[in-house]
C-alpha positions as CSV (number, residue, x, y, z in Angstrom):
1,X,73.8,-53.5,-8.5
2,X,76.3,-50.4,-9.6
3,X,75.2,-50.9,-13.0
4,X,71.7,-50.8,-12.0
5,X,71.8,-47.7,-9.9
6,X,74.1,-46.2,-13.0
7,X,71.2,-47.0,-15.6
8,X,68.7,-45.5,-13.3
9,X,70.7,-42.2,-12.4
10,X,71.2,-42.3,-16.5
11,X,67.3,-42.2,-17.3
12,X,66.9,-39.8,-14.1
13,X,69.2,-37.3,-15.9
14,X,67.5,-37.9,-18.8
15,X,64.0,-37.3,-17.9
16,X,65.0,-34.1,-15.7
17,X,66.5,-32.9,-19.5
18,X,63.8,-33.4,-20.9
19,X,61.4,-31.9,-18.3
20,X,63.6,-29.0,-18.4
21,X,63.5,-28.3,-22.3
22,X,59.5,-28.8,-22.1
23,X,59.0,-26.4,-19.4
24,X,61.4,-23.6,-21.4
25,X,58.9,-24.5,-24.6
26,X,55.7,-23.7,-21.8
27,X,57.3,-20.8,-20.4
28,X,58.2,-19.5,-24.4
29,X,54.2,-19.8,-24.8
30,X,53.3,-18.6,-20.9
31,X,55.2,-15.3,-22.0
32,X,53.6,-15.2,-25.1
33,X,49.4,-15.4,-23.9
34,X,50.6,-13.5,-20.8
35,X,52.2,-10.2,-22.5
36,X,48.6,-10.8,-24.7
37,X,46.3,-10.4,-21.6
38,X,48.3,-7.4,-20.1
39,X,47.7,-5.5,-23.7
40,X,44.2,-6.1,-23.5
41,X,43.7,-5.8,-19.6
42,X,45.3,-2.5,-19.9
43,X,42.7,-1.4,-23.0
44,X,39.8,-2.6,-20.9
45,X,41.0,-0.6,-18.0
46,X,40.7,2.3,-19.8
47,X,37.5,1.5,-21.2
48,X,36.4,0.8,-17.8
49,X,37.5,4.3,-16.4
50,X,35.6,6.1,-19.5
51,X,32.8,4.5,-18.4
52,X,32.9,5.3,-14.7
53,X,33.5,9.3,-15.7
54,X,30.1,8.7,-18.0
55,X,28.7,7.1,-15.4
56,X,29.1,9.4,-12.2
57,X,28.6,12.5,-14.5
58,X,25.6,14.7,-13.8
59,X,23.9,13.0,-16.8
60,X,24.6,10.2,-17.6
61,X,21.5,9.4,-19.3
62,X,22.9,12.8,-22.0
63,X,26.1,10.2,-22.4
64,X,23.4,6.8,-23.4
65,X,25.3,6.1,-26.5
66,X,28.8,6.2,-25.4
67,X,27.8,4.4,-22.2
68,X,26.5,1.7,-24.3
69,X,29.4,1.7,-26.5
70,X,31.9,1.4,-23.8
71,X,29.6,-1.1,-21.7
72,X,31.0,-3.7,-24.5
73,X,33.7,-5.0,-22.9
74,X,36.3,-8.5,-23.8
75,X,36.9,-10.8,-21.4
76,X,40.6,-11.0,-19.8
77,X,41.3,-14.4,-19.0
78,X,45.0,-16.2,-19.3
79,X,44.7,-19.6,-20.6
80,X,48.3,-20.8,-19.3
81,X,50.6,-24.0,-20.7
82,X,49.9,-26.8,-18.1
83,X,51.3,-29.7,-19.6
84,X,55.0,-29.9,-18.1
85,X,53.7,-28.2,-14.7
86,X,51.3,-30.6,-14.2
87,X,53.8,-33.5,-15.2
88,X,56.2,-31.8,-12.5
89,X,53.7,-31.5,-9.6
90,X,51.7,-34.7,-10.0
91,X,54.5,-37.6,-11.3
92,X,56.5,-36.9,-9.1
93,X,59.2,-34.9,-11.7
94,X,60.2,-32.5,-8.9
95,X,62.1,-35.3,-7.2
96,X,64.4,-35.3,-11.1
97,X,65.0,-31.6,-10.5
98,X,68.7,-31.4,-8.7
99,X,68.9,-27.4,-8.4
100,X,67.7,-25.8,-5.8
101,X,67.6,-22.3,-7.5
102,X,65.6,-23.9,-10.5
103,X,63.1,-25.5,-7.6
104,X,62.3,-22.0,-6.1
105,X,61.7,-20.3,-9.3
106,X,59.4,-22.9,-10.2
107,X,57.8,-22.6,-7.2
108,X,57.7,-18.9,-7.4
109,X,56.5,-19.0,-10.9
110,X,53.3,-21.6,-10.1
111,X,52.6,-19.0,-6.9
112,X,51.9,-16.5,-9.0
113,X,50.2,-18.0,-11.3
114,X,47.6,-19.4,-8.5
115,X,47.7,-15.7,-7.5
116,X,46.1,-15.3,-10.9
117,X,43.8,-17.8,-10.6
118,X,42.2,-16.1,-7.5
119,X,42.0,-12.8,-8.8
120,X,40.3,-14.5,-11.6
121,X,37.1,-15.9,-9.4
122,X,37.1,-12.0,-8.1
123,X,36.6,-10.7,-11.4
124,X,34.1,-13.2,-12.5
125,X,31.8,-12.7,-9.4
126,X,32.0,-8.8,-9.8
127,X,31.7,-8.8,-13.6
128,X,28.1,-10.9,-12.8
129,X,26.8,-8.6,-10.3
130,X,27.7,-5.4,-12.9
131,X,25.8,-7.7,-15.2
132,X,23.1,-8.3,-13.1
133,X,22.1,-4.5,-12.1
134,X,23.3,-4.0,-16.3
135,X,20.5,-5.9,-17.2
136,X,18.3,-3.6,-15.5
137,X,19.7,-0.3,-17.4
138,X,20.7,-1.8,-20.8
139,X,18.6,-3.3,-23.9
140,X,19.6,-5.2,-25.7
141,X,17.8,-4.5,-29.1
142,X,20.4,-1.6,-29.6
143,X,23.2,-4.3,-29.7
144,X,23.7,-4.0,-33.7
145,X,26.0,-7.5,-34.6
146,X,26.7,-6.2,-38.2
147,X,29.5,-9.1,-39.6
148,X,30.1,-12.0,-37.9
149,X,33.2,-12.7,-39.7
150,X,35.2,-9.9,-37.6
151,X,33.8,-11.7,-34.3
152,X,31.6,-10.6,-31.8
153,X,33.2,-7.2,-29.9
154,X,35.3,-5.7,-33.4
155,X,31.2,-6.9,-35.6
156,X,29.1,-4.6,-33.0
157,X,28.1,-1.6,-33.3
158,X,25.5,0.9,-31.7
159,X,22.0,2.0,-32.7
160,X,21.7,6.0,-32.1
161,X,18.4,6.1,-30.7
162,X,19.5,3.6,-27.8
163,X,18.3,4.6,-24.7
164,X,18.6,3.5,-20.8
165,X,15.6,0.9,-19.8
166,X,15.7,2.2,-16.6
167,X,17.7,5.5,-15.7
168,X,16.7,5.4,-11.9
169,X,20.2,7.2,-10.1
170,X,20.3,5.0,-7.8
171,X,20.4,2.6,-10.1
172,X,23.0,3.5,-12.2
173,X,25.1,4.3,-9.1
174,X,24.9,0.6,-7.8
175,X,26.2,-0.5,-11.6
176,X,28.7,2.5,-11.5
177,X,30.0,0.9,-8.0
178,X,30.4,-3.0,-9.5
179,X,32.2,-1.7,-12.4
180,X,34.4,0.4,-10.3
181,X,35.3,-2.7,-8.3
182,X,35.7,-4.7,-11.2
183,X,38.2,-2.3,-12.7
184,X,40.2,-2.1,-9.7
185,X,40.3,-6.2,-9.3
186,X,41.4,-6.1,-13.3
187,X,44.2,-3.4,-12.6
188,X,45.9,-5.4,-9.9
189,X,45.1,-8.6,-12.3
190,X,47.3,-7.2,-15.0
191,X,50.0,-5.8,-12.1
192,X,50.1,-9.4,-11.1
193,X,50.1,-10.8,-14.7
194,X,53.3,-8.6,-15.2
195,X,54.7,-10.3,-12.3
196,X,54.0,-13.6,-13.6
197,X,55.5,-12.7,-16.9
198,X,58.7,-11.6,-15.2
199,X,58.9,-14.7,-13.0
200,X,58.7,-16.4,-16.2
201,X,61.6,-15.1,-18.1
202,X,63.7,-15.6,-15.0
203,X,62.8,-19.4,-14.3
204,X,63.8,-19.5,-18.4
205,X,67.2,-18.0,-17.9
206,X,67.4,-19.8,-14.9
207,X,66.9,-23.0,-16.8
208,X,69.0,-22.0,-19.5
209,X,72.0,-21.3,-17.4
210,X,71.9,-24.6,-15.0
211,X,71.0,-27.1,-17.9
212,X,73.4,-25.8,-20.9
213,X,72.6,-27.1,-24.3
214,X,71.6,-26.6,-27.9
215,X,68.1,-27.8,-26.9
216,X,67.5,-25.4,-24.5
């Protein structure tokens, strides 16, 4: 019976190790895609408040090219490492982890990344309704995808004589408003994504300092 309880502490320790050591290689990538999305949440945030200024000016129809240009915007979206998590949370690997500090920075690092995931369904329903009323303002035909090989956003380019479908104020004001909204909901994503990226680092070193080792 000793021996049998022994063997099964053994593979325990084991398995927590190893949990451990694949959650520091998830976190190593997390970090990675995450610092990623704050670069490009940050550019499209600025893009985002160009288009606003262009937007609320007096004229915006005198702005129709750069209003176009900056309409083209990339989608931030953070495509985390789920394998060890997912391990963790649903076969029953929690019950391996022994440390109680290592348990509530897990458990602080998955919070924030569901915070993420909700700001994510914000973002999406307000980038459809901008698209929605966009669709109404914007054609289409002075979209110019000049090389394919660069990809869609860097391959595009503008035709000069591109002009609003339908330059009604009010119009343009509602679009103005879901953009603004949209902005805002992608600043406090990448705010949040900062905090998920510092949770990160911490449940690493956290790691790092309760399970010593080579592997680590």
């Amino acid at each position: 019976m000793l021996a049998e309880n022994w063997r099964e502490q053994f593979v325990d320790r084991k398995h927590e190790k190893e949990y451990m050591k694949s959650m520091i290689e998830d976190l190593q990538s997390d970090t990675s895609v995450i610092q990623a999305q704050v670069d490009l949440g940050t550019e499209e945030n600025i893009r985002g408040d160009s288009i606003l200024d262009l937007l609320n000016s007096e004229n915006p129809a005198s702005h129709v090219f750069d209003i176009y240009r900056l309409n083209l915007s990339r989608l931030v979206l953070t495509q985390l490492e789920d394998r060890t998590s997912s391990q963790l949370k649903n076969a029953g690997g929690m019950r391996l982890i022994r440390n109680d500090k290592v348990v509530e920075a897990l458990r602080n690092y998955w919070n924030t990344t569901k915070a993420l995931e909700k700001i994510e369904t914000r973002m999406d329903e307000y980038a459809s309704k901008a698209q929605t009323i966009g669709s109404q303002i914007f054609n289409n035909k002075y979209y110019i995808y000049n090389d394919k090989k660069i990809g869609f956003f860097a391959g595009m380019t503008i035709n000069p004589a591109a002009k609003f479908v339908n330059d009604d104020p009010k119009l343009i004001s509602q679009f103005a408003n879901m953009r603004y909204v949209n902005n805002l909901i992608l600043k406090n994503y990448v705010l949040i994504l900062k905090s998920d990226k510092e949770a990160a680092i911490e449940l690493m070193e956290i790691i790092r300092e309760r399970y010593p080792g080579k592997e680590m």
